[in-house]
C-alpha positions in Angstrom: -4.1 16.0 -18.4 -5.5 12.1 -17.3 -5.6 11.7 -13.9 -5.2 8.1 -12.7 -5.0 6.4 -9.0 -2.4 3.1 -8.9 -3.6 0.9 -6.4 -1.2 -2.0 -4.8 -1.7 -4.6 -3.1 1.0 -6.7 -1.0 0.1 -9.7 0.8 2.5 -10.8 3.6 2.5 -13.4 6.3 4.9 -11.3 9.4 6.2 -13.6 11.9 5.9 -11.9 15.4 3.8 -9.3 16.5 3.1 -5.3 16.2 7.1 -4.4 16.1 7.6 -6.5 13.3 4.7 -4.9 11.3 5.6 -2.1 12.0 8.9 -2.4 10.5 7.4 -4.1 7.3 5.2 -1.0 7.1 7.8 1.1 7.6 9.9 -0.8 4.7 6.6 -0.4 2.9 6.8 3.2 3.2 10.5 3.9 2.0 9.8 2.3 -1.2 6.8 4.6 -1.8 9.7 7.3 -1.0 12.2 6.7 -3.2 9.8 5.7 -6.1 8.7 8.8 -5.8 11.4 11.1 -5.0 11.6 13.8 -7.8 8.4 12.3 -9.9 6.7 15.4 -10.5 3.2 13.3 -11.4 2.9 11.9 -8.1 0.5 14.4 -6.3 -0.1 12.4 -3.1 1.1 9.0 -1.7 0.2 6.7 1.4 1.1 3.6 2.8 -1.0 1.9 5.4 -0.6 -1.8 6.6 -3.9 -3.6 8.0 -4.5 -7.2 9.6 -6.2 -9.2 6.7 -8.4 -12.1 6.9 -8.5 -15.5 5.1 -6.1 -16.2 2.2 -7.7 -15.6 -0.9 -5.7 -12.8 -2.7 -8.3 -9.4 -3.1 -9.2 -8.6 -6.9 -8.3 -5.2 -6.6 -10.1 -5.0 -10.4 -13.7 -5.5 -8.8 -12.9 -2.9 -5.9 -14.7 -0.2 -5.0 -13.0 2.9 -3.5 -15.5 5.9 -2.3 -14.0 9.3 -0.8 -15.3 10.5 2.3 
């Protein structure tokens, strides 16, 4: 068995404020759902939306991920 970790990043520029994001998260979240709905290899999901800085798109390829 290979175990892997897919990583995603989306972007977005939300006009309004925190009910707004809140409802892009949200969206966020029910496309995790039904992507994986029934997929026995998915073991854990999450979704989490933060404010981001600047506008240079991350390479998520030089990340580094720990585990606390």
């Amino acid at each position: 068995m290979t175990k892997i970790r897919g990583i995603i990043v989306v972007d977005m520029d939300i006009d309004g404020g925190f009910k707004e994001c809140a409802k892009a998260e949200e969206s966020l979240e029910n496309i995790m759902k039904d992507y994986v709905k029934g997929n026995t290899d998915v073991k854990h999901w999450q979704v989490q939306c933060r404010e981001r800085r600047g506008d240079i798109p991350p390479d998520i390829s030089k990340m580094k991920f720990r585990s606390n």
